[in-house]
N, C-alpha and C positions, 0 to 999 in steps of 0.2 A: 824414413820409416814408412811415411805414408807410400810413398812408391814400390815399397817394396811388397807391401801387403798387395798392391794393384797389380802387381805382375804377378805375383803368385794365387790370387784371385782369377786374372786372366788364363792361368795354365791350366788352371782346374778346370776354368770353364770351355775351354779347348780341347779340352778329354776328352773323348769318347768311352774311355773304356768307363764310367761310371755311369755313361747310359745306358751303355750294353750292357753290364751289370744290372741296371734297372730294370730293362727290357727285358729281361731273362726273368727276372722275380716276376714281373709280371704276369709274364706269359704259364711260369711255375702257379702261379697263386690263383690261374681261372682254370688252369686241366684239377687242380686240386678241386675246386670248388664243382666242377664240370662231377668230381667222381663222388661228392659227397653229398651231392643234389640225386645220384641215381642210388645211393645206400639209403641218402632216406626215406625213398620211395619206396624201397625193399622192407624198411623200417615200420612204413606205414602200414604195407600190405600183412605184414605178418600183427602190427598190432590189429588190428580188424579182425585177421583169424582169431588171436587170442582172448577179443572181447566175444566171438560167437560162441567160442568153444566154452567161455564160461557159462554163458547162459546154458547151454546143455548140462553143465553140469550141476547147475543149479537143479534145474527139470528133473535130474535124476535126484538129487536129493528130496522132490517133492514125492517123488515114486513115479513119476511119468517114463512114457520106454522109450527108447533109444529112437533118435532121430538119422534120418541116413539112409542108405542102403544096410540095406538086409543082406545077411549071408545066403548066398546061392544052395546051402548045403538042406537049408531051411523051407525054401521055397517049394511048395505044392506046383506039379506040372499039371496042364489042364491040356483034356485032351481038346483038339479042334475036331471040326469035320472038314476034312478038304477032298473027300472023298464025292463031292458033286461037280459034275465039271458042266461049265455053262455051255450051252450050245448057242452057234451064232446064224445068226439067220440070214 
C-alpha cells in the first residue's frame, strides 16, 4: 500500500499539466489585479470630483454664486484700443 501511494505521489508530481494550470491562474490573477488597480484610480478620481462638487453645493445652499466659468452669453465685451501702433526706432 505504502508503494503504491509513492508511485502515485511520483506521477502527480511528474505533471506538468498542474503547473501549467497554476501558471496560467497566475498569470490570470495579476492581469486581473493590473485592471483593478487602474479602476480604482478611475474610482478615486471621480470620488474627489464628487467631494468638490459637494461643497459647491453646500455654498449654494448658503446663498453664495456659482463658482466656475461663467456663461459666455453673460459676459460684457470690453472694447480695447489697439488702434495705436508703436513705431520702431
Amino acid at each position: 500500500m505504502k508503494e503504491y501511494f509513492k508511485r502515485l505521489w511520483n506521477a502527480l508530481l511528474d505533471s506538468t499539466d498542474l503547473d501549467e494550470k497554476a501558471e496560467a491562474a497566475l498569470k490570470e490573477a495579476k492581469a486581473r489585479i493590473k485592471e483593478m488597480k487602474k479602476e480604482l484610480a478611475d474610482v478615486k478620481k471621480a470620488a474627489k470630483n464628487v467631494v468638490a462638487q459637494s461643497k459647491d453645493v453646500i455654498d449654494a445652499a448658503k446663498g453664495n454664486k456659482r463658482r466656475g466659468k461663467k456663461p459666455t452669453k453673460n459676459k460684457k465685451k470690453t472694447k480695447t484700443n489697439n488702434n495705436t501702433k508703436k513705431v520702431k526706432k
